[in-house]
C-alpha positions as CSV (number, residue, x, y, z in Angstrom):
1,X,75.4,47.4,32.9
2,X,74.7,49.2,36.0
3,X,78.3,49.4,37.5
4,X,80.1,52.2,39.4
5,X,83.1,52.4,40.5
6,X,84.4,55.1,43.3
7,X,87.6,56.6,44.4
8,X,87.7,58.2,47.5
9,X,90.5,59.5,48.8
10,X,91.0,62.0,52.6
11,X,93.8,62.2,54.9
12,X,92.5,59.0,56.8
13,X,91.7,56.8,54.1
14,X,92.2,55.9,50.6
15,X,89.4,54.0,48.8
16,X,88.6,51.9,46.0
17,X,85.4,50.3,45.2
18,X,83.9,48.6,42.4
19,X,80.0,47.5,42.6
20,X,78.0,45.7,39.8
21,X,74.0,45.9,40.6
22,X,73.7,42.4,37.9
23,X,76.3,40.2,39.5
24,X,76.4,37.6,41.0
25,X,77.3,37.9,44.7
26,X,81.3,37.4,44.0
27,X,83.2,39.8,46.8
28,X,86.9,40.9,47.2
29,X,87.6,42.9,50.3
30,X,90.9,44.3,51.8
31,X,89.7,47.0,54.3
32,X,92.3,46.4,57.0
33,X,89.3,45.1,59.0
34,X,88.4,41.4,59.0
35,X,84.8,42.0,60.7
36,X,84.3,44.8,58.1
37,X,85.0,42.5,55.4
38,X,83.2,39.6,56.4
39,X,80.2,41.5,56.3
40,X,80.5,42.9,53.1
41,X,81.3,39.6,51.6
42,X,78.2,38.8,53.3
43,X,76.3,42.1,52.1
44,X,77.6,41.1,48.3
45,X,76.6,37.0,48.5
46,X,72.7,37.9,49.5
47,X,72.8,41.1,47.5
48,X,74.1,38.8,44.1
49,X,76.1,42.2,43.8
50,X,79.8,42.2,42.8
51,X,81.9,43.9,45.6
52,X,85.5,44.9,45.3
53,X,86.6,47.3,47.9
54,X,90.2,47.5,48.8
55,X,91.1,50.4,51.8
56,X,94.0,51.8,53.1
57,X,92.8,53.6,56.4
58,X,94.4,55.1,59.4
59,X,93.3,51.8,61.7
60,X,95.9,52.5,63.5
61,X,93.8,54.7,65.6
62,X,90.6,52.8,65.4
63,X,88.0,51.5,62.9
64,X,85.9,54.3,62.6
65,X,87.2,56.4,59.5
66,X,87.3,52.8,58.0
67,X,84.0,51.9,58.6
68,X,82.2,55.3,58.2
69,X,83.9,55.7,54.7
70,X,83.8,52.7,53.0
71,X,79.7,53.1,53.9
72,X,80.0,56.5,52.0
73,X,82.0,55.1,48.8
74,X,79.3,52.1,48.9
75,X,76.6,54.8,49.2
76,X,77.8,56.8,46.2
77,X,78.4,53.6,43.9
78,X,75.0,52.7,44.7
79,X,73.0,55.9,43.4
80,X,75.6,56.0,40.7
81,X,75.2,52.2,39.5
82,X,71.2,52.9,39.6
83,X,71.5,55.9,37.2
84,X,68.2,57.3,36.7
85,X,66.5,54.8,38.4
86,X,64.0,53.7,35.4
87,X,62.8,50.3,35.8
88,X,63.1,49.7,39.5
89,X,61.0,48.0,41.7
90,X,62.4,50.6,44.3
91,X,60.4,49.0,47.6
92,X,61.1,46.0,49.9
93,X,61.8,44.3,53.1
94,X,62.9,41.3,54.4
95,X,62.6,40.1,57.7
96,X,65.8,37.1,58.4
97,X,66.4,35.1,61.3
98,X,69.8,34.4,62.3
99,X,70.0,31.9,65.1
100,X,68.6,33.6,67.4
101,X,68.7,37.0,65.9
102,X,65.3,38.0,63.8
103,X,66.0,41.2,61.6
104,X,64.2,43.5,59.7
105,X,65.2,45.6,57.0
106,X,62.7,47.9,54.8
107,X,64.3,50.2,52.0
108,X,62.9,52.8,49.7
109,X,65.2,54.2,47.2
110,X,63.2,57.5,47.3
111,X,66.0,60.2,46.3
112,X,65.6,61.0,49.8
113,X,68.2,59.8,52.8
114,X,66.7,58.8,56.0
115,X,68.4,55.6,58.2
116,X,65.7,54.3,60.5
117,X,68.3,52.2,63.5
118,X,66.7,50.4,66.3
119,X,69.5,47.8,67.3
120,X,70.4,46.2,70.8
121,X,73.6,45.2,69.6
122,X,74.5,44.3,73.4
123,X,78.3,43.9,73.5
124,X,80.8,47.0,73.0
125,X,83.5,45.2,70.4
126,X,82.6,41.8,68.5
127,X,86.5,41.1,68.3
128,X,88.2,44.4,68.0
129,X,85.0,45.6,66.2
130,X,83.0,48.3,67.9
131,X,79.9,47.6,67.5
132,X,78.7,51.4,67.5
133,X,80.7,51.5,63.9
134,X,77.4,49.4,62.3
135,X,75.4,52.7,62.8
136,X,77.9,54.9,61.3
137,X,78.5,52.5,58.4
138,X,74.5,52.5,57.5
139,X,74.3,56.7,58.0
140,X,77.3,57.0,55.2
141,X,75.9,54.4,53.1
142,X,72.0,56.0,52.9
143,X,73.1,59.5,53.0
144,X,75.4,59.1,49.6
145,X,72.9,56.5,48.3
146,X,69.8,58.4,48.8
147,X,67.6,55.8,50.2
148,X,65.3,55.6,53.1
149,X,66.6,52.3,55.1
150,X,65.2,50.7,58.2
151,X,66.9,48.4,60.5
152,X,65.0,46.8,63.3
153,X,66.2,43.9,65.6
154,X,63.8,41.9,66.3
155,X,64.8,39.5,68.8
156,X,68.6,38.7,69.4
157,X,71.5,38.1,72.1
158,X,74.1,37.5,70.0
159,X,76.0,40.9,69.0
160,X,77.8,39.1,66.4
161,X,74.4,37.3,64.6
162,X,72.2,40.6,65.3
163,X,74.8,42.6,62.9
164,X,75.7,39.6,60.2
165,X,72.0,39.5,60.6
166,X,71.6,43.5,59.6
167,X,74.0,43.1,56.9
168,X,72.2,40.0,55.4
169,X,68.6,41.3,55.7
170,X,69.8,44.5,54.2
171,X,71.3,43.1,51.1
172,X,68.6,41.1,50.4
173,X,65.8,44.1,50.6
174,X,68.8,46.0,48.2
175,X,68.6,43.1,45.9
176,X,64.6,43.0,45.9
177,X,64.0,46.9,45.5
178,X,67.2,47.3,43.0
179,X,65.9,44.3,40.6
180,X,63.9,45.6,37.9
181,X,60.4,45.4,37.4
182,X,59.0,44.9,33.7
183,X,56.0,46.8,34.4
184,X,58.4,49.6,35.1
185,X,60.7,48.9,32.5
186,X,60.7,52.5,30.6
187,X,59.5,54.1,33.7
188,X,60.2,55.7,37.0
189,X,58.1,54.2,39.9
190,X,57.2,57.6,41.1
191,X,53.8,60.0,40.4
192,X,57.0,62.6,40.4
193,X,58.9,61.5,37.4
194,X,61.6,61.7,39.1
195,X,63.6,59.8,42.3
């Protein structure tokens, strides 16, 4: 089974996170954030990952050590659940509409981490959610994942459906480049050997 599971633990938070790559989209999330875990039950349903993460973080200040860590642990569970990668169809993109919102997501998981961002999100807070946290969470998640990712809004006016519309497009270009290809099967998709 390609499954991780990730402790992280720093002064400001305290992490636990379970992912299974073969699941089927069932989520548990308690990260002391409601926007945060609505997207990621979001991120798990359109991956068909399993998602538990459970956080204790010092929100007492803000979100941001929340956010920007839980993208790390989800990062490292990732490239851990993948293993040595054999098998993988390791390219794809999807391009969702979400009312009004179009979003395009295109990932590589190369071995190399790269976050391509080029979001209007136009409010400052959806809730008490800044809305500058969705670019933290995506740097923490590629840089411990080791995957190129790139998120491009389209067309959109509502901060709220321009992000769930990130979060969806994103886990379903994960699911896509993660599944595994027969043609790859005992391989590595890469002239390298290697990813």
């Amino acid at each position: 089974m390609r499954e991780s599971q990730i402790t992280r633990q720093t002064a400001e938070t305290d992490i636990q996170l379970t992912l299974n790559l073969d699941g089927s989209g069932n989520s548990e999330t308690a990260t002391g954030c409601g926007f945060l875990d609505h997207m990621l039950m979001l991120f798990a349903k359109h991956s068909k990952f399993d998602l538990k993460v459970s956080c204790k973080g010092d929100t007492y200040v803000d979100y941001h050590h929340t956010v920007e860590d839980i993208g790390i642990a989800l990062g490292s569970a990732l490239c851990n659940a993948l293993g040595d990668k054999k098998g993988i169809v390791r390219y794809a993109d999807t391009t969702l509409p979400m009312d009004e919102a179009i979003i395009l997501s295109a990932v590589d998981i190369s071995g190399r981490a790269y976050l391509g961002f080029d979001m209007n999100i136009p409010a400052q807070k959806v809730g008490d959610f800044d809305t500058e946290l969705v670019q933290e969470f995506f740097l923490g998640f590629v840089r411990n994942a080791g995957i190129t990712l790139h998120i491009r809004e389209l067309a959109g006016s509502n901060s709220h459906h321009i992000i769930e519309g990130a979060f969806k497009s994103v886990a379903v270009s994960l699911r896509k480049a993660c599944s595994v290809d027969k043609a790859f099967s005992e391989d590595i998709p890469s002239t390298k050997g290697v990813l």
